[in-house]
C-alpha positions in Angstrom: 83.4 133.1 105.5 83.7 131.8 101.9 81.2 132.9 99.4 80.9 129.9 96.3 78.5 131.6 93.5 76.8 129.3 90.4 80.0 128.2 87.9 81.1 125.9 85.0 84.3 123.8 86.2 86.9 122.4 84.2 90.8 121.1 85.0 92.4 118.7 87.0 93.9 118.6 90.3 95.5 115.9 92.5 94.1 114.1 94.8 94.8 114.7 98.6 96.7 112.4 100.4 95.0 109.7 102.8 94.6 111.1 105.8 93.6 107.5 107.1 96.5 105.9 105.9 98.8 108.8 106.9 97.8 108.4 110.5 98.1 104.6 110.5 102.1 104.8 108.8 102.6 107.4 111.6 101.7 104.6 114.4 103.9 102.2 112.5 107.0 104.4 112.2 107.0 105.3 115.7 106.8 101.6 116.8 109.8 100.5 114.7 113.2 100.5 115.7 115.1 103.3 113.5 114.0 105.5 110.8 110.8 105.7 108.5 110.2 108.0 105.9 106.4 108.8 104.7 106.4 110.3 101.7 103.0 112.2 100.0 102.0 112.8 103.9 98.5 114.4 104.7 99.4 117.5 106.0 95.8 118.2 107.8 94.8 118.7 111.1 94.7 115.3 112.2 97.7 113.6 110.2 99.3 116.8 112.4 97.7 116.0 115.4 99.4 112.1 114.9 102.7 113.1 114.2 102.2 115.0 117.8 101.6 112.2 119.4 104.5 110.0 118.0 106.2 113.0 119.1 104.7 112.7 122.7 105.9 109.4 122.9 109.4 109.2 122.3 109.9 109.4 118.2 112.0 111.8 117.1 110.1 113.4 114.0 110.9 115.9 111.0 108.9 116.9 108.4 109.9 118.4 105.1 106.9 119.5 103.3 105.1 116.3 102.2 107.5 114.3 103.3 108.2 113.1 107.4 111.0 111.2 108.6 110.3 109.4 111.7 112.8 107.3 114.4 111.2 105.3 116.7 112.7 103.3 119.6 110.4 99.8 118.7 109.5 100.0 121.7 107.7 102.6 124.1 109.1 102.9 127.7 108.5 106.0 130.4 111.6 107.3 129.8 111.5 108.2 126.2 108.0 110.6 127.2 107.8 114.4 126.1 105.2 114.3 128.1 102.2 112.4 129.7 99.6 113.9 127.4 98.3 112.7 124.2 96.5 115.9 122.5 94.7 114.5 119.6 93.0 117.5 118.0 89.7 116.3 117.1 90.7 113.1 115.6 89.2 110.0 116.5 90.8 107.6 114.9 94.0 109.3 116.8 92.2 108.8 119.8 91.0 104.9 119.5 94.2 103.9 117.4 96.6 105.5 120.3 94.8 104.2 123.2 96.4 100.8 122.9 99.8 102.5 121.6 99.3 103.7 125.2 98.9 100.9 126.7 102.1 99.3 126.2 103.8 101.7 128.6 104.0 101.5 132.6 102.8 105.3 133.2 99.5 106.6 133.1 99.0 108.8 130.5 95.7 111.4 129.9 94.6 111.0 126.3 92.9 114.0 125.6 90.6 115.6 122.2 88.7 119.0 121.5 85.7 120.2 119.8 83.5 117.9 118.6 86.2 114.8 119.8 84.9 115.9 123.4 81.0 114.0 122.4 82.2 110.7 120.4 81.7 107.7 122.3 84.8 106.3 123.8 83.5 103.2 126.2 85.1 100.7 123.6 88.4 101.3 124.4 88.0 100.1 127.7 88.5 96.6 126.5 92.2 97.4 127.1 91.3 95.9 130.8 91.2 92.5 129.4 94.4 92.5 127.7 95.8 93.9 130.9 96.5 97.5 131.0 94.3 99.8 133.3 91.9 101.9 131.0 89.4 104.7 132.2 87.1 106.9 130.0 85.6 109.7 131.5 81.7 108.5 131.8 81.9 106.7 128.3 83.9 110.1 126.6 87.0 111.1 126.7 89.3 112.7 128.4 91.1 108.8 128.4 93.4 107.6 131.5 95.7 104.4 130.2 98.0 102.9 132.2 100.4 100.4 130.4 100.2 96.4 131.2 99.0 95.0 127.4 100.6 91.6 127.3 98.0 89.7 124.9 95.3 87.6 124.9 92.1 87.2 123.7 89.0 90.1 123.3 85.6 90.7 121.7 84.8 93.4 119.8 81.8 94.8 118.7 82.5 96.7 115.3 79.1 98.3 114.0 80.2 101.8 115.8 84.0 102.0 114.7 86.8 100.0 113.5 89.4 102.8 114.8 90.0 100.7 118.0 90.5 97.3 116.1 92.8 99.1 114.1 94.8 100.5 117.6 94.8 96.4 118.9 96.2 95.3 115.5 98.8 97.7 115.7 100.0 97.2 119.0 99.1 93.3 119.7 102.3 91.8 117.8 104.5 93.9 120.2 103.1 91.6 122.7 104.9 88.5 124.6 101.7 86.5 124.4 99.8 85.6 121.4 96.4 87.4 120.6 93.0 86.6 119.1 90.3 89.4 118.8 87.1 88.1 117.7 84.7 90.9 116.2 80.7 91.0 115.5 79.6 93.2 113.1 81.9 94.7 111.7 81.8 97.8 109.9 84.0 99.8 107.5 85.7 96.5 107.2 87.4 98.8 104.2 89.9 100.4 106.3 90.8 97.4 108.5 92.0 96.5 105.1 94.2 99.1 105.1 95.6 98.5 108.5 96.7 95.0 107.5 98.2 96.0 104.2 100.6 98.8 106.6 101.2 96.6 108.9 102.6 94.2 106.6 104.5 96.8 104.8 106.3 97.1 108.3 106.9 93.8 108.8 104.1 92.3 111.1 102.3 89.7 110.0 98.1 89.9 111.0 96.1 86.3 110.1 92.2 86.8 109.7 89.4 85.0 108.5 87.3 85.9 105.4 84.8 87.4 106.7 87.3 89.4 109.4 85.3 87.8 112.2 88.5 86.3 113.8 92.4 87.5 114.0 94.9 85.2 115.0 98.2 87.8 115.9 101.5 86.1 116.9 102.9 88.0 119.8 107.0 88.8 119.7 106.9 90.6 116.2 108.9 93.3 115.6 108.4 96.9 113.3 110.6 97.2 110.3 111.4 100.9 109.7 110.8 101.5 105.8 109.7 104.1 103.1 106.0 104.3 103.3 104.3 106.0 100.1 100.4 107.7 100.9 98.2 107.0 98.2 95.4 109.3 97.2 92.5 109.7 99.4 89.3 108.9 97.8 87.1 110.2 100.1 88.4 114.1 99.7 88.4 114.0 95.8 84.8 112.5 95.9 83.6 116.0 96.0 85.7 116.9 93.3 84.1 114.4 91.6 81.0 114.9 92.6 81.9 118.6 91.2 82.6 117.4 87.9 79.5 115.6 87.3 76.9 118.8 88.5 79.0 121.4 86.9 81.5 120.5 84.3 84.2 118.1 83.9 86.8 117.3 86.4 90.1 115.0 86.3 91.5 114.0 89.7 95.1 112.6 89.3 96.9 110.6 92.1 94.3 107.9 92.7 94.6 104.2 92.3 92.2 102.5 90.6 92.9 99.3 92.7 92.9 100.7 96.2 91.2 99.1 98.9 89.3 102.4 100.3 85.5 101.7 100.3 85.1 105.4 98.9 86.1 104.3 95.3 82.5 103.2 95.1 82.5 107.0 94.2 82.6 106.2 91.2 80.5 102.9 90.7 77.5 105.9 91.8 78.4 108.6 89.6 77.9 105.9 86.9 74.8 105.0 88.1 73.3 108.8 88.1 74.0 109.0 84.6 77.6 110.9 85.0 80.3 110.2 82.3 83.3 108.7 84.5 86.3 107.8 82.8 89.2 105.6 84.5 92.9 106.1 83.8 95.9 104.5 85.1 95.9 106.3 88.5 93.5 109.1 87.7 89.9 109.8 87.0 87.4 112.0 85.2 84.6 113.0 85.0 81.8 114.5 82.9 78.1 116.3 83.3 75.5 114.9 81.9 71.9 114.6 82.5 71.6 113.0 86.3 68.9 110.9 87.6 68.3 109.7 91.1 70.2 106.6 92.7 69.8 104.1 95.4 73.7 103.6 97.3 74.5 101.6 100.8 76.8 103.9 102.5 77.5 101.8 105.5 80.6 100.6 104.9 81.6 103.9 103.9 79.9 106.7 105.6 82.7 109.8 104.5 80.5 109.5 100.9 77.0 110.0 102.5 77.8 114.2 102.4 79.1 114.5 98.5 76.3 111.6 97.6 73.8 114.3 98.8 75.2 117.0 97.2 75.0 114.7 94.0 71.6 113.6 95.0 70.6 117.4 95.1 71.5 118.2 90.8 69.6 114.3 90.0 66.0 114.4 88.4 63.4 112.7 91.1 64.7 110.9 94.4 67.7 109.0 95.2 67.9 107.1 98.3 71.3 106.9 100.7 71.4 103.9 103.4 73.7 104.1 106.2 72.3 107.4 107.9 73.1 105.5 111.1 76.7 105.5 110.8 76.6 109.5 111.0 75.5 110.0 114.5 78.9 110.6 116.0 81.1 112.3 113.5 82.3 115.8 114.0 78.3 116.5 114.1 75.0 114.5 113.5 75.7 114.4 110.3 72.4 113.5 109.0 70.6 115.7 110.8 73.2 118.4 109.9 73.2 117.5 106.0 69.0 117.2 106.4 69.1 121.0 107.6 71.5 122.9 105.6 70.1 121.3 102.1 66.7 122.4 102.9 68.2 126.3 103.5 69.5 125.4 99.9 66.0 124.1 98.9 66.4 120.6 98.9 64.1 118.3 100.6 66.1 115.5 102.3 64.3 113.5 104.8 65.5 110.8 107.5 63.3 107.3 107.7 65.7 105.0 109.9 68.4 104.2 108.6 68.1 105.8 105.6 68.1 109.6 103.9 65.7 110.4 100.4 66.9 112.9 98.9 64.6 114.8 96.4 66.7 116.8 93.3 65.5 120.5 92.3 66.4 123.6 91.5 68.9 125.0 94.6 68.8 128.3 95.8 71.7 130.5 97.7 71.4 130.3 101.3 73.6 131.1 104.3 75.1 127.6 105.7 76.4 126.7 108.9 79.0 124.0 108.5 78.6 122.4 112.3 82.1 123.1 112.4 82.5 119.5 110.1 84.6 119.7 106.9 82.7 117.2 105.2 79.4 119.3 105.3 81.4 122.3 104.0 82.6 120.1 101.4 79.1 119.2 100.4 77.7 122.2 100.7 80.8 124.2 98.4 80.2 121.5 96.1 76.4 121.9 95.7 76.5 125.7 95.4 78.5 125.5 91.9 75.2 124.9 90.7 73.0 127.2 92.9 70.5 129.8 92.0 72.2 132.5 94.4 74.8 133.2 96.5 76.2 130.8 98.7 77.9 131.6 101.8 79.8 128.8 104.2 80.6 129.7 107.8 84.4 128.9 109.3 85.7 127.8 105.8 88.7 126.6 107.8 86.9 123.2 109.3 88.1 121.9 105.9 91.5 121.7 107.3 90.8 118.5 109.3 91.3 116.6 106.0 91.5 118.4 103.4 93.2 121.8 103.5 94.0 122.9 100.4 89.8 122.0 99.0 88.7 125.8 98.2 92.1 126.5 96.8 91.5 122.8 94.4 87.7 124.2 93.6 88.5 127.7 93.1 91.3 126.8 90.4 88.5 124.6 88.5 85.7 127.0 88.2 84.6 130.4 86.2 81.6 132.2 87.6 78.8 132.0 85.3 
């Protein structure tokens, strides 16, 4: 348990590392032929949970602190196996990016989550049948059964549930013999497919799209390049610092870029917009408190802000209105529903209408909270009790580890009790 109580924040910290782009570099290193070093790793549950799995399947993997050095054999064949089981924590994007991975080699392996992994929808990888391998979800859900036999070709994707699986089939499509073309309808968090292209090509492979990402023409016979991958700074962990900053002091977060292409840097289009004072440096930011009003944002394309947009919603004067609620049904809770319930213990009214949350500012009150065993709801809910009336206490504190492990450490070393 982890007790936050009302306080006035002020320092800087550094950013975490990208657990998204951790977990993609991972993938890359373990399909090129030699040795990769990624350095400023993620070092939370799920960048772990990866570095398993490239384990699992043949690489031979070190890791020195914030740094992991990773050989891969380029390609993926039965006899490189530690085993026949891919144990992916409860990471998703492990699970939909790996499934294809999978698919390249001639066993059957058993891709298998935990926790809250055990309830995400997994039918979608099952488009692996028409590229050739043999794919079986369990009812929809994992556990996954994969059999290799990828060889390329073309496939439809729907993308308004997840990009994780487009991001697994542009991974693992230019290993291919045969040319590829996935053609995708509504696509969402077109953000991080972003980011897949931009590591892919810093390996080497070479991914052709149209504007609007509705068509990706992949040339088969490609090969990985081992290189020296660099993680940049996560913007969807410091939000809540950020957030922090603007309801309870003043905050700097160091390590991010300015220029990324994570959809979460709208973080601080938002803050703006509720009346915060956001300054942008080189590769950090700041921010300031100052009087906060409500704010209308589309979270769609990037659902991780919904929980620290509510916690920012909760210090504004009058209502603020968050689109994108529908994106939150299968993450490590119903996160709507989840945010909805622990806000009102704190005395917030936050109601659901569709697709959308309104979110009513007041004064907050302490409250016992019950994370759902999801890190971002702790995160939101540590962050809104630095400016509660009353004691706040947050159930297994240790759900932040799945992204961001060192967050009560970071907040604690920014805030005196009032």
């Amino acid at each position: 348990m982890k007790v936050i109580r009302s306080s006035v924040i002020s320092g800087s910290v550094a950013a975490p590392p990208s657990k998204s782009a951790t977990i993609r570099a991972i993938a890359a290193s373990l399909l090129a032929p030699g040795r990769s070093e990624i350095r400023n790793l993620s070092v939370c549950d799920d960048a772990l949970a990866a570095l398993g799995i490239a384990e699992t399947l043949g690489a031979e993997v070190r890791r020195d602190g914030d740094h992991a050095f990773i050989t891969g054999h380029g390609v993926i064949k039965k006899e490189y196996l530690r085993g026949k089981t891919i144990r992916c924590g409860e990471s998703g994007l492990c699970m939909r990016m790996f499934a294809p991975v999978a698919g390249l080699v001639n066993e059957e392996l058993v891709i298998e989550g935990s926790g809250s992994l055990l309830s995400r929808p997994m039918k979608m990888v099952e488009g692996l049948e028409v590229l050739g391998a043999r794919c079986e979800t369990t009812n929809g859900f994992p556990p996954i059964r994969v059999k290799g036999g990828i060889d390329g070709g073309t496939v439809h994707l729907d993308g308004s549930e997840s990009s994780q699986f487009l991001t697994g089939l542009l991974m693992v499509l230019p290993l291919c013999p045969k040319d590829s073309v996935i053609e995708v309808s509504n696509l969402k968090s077109r953000a991080y497919v972003e980011m897949t292209v931009a590591i892919a090509k810093e390996f080497g492979i070479e991914l052709f799209h149209d504007r609007d990402m509705k068509r990706f023409d992949i040339p088969g016979n490609q090969a990985y390049r081992p290189c020296i991958s660099t993680i940049e700074g996560d913007w969807s962990g410091a939000s809540f610092m950020l957030v922090a900053g603007a309801i309870a002091g003043s905050v700097k977060v160091k390590g991010l870029a300015i220029s990324s292409a994570q959809a979460d840097r709208a973080i601080a289009q938002v803050l703006e917009q509720a009346g915060a004072r956001v300054a942008m440096g080189d590769d950090c930011v700041s921010v300031e408190k100052d009087r906060l009003r409500g704010f209308r944002f589309d979270a769609t394309d990037c659902p991780d802000l919904f929980p620290p947009l509510v916690a920012l919603a909760a210090n504004c004067e009058g209502e603020s209105r968050i689109f994108g609620a529908e994106r939150l049904k299968h993450k490590e809770s119903n996160r709507a529903l989840a945010l909805a319930s622990e806000f009102s213990k704190l005395g917030i009214e936050a109601r659901l209408s569709g697709d959308r949350m309104e979110v009513r500012g007041g004064r907050l009150k302490g409250a016992a909270i019950n994370t759902h065993n999801d890190h971002r709801i702790a995160m939101a809910c540590a962050v809104a009790a630095l400016n509660c009336h009353g004691e706040v206490t947050i159930d297994n504190p240790a759900c932040v580890f799945k992204s961001y492990p060192s967050f009560f450490e970071d907040l604690d070393s920014l805030g005196r009790q009032q």
